[in-house]
C-alpha positions in Angstrom: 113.8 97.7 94.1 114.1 95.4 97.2 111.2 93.1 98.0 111.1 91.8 101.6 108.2 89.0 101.6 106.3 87.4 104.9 105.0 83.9 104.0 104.4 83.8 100.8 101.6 81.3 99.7 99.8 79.5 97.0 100.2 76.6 94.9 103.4 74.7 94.7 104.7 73.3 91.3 107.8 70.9 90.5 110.9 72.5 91.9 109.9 74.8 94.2 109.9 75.4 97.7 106.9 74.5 99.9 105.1 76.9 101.7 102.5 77.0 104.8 99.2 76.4 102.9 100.8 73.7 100.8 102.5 71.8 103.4 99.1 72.1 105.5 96.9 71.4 102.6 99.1 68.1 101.6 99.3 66.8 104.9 95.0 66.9 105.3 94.6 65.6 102.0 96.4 62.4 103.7 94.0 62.7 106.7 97.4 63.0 108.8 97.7 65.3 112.1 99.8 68.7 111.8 101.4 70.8 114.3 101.9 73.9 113.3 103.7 76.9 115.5 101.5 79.0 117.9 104.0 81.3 118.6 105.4 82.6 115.2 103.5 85.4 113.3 103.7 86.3 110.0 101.7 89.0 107.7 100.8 85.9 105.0 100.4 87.4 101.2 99.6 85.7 98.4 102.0 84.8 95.7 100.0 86.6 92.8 99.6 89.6 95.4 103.1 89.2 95.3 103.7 89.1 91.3 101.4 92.1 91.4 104.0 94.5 93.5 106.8 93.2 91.7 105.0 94.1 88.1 103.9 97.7 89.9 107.4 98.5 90.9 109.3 97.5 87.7 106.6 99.7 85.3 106.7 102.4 87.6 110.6 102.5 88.0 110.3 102.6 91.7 113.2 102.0 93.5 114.3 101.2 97.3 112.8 98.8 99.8 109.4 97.3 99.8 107.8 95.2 102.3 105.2 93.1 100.6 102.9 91.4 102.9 99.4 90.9 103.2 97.2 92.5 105.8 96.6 89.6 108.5 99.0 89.1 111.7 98.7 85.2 112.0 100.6 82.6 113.8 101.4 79.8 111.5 99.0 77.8 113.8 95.5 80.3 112.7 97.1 80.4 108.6 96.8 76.2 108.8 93.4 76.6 110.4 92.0 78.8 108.2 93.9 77.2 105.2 92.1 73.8 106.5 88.8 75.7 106.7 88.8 77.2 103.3 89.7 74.1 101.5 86.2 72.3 104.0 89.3 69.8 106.1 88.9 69.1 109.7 90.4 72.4 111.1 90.8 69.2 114.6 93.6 67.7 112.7 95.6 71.0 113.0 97.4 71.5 116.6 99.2 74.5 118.3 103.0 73.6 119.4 105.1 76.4 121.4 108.1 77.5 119.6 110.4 80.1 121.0 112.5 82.1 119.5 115.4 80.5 118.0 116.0 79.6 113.9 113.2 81.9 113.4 112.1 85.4 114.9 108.8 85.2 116.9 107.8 88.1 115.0 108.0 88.1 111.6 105.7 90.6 110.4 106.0 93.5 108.0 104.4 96.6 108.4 103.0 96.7 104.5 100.8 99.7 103.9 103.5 102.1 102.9 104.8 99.8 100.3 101.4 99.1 99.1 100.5 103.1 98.8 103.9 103.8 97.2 103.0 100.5 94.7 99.4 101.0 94.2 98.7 97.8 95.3 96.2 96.1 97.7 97.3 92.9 99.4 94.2 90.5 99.7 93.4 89.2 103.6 94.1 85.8 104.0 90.8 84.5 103.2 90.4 85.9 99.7 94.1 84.7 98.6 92.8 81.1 100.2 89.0 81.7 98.2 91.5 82.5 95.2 93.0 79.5 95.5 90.2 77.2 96.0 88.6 78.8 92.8 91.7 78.0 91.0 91.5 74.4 92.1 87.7 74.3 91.0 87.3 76.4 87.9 91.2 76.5 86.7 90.0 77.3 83.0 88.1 80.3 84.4 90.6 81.8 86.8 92.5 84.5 85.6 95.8 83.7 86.9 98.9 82.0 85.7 98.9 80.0 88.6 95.8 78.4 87.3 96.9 78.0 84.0 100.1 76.5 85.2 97.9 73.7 87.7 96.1 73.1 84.3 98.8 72.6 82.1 100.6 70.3 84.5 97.9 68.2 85.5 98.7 67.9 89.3 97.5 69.8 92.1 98.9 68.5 95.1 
């Protein structure tokens, strides 16, 4: 099976890539100004969301292309905003900046459902992946996730 992904967020260990809500998270925590692209969308899905589709389509032997994104159409400015907001940050400290097409499409969103009725999956919105995340933060011996367990076992959250 082929996964295609659309910003892909959630905590960030050693090693890996950054993504949106880390990179807005980290910068806030250091009380700096962001800038973050008005005019690029994305359909942001969580990472476990993610893990969940990959896990659906290996037991069920599913094969072909899968677009795995969450349900939200979002510039990369509104994810920081609402990133900021979840996590209680000044959403003032994040700014809109015009970004045309170039690197990047303008529109990189994936139409999802299909995928997610073929998997048998729901992708959480935007604000439940970011609640998820918070609570994993808070509570990490509670949460359910690995990605909690991992945070916890590595002593370091941002």
């Amino acid at each position: 099976a082929i996964m295609r992904v659309s910003l892909v967020y959630g905590w960030q260990f050693r090693g890996q890539t950054s993504n949106s809500a880390m990179d807005a998270l980290r910068g806030l925590s250091r009380g700096r100004r962001l800038r973050f692209p008005s005019t690029l969308f994305n359909t942001p899905i969580f990472v476990e969301d993610v893990a969940r589709s990959i896990v659906a389509a290996v037991a069920g032997r599913k094969t072909g292309t899968f677009h795995v994104a969450g349900p939200d159409r979002l510039s990369r400015f509104e994810f920081a905003v609402r990133t900021a907001s979840a996590f209680g940050f000044a959403e003032a400290l994040i700014s809109p900046v015009e970004l045309h097409a170039g690197i990047r499409p303008v529109n990189s969103c994936l139409h999802w459902r299909a995928s997610a009725d073929r998997l048998g999956t729901t992708p959480r919105a935007v604000e439940d992946g970011l609640a998820a995340m918070r609570e994993e933060l808070l509570n990490p011996r509670m949460a359910a996730s690995a990605t909690a367990r991992l945070i916890e076992a590595e002593g370091r959250i941002l």
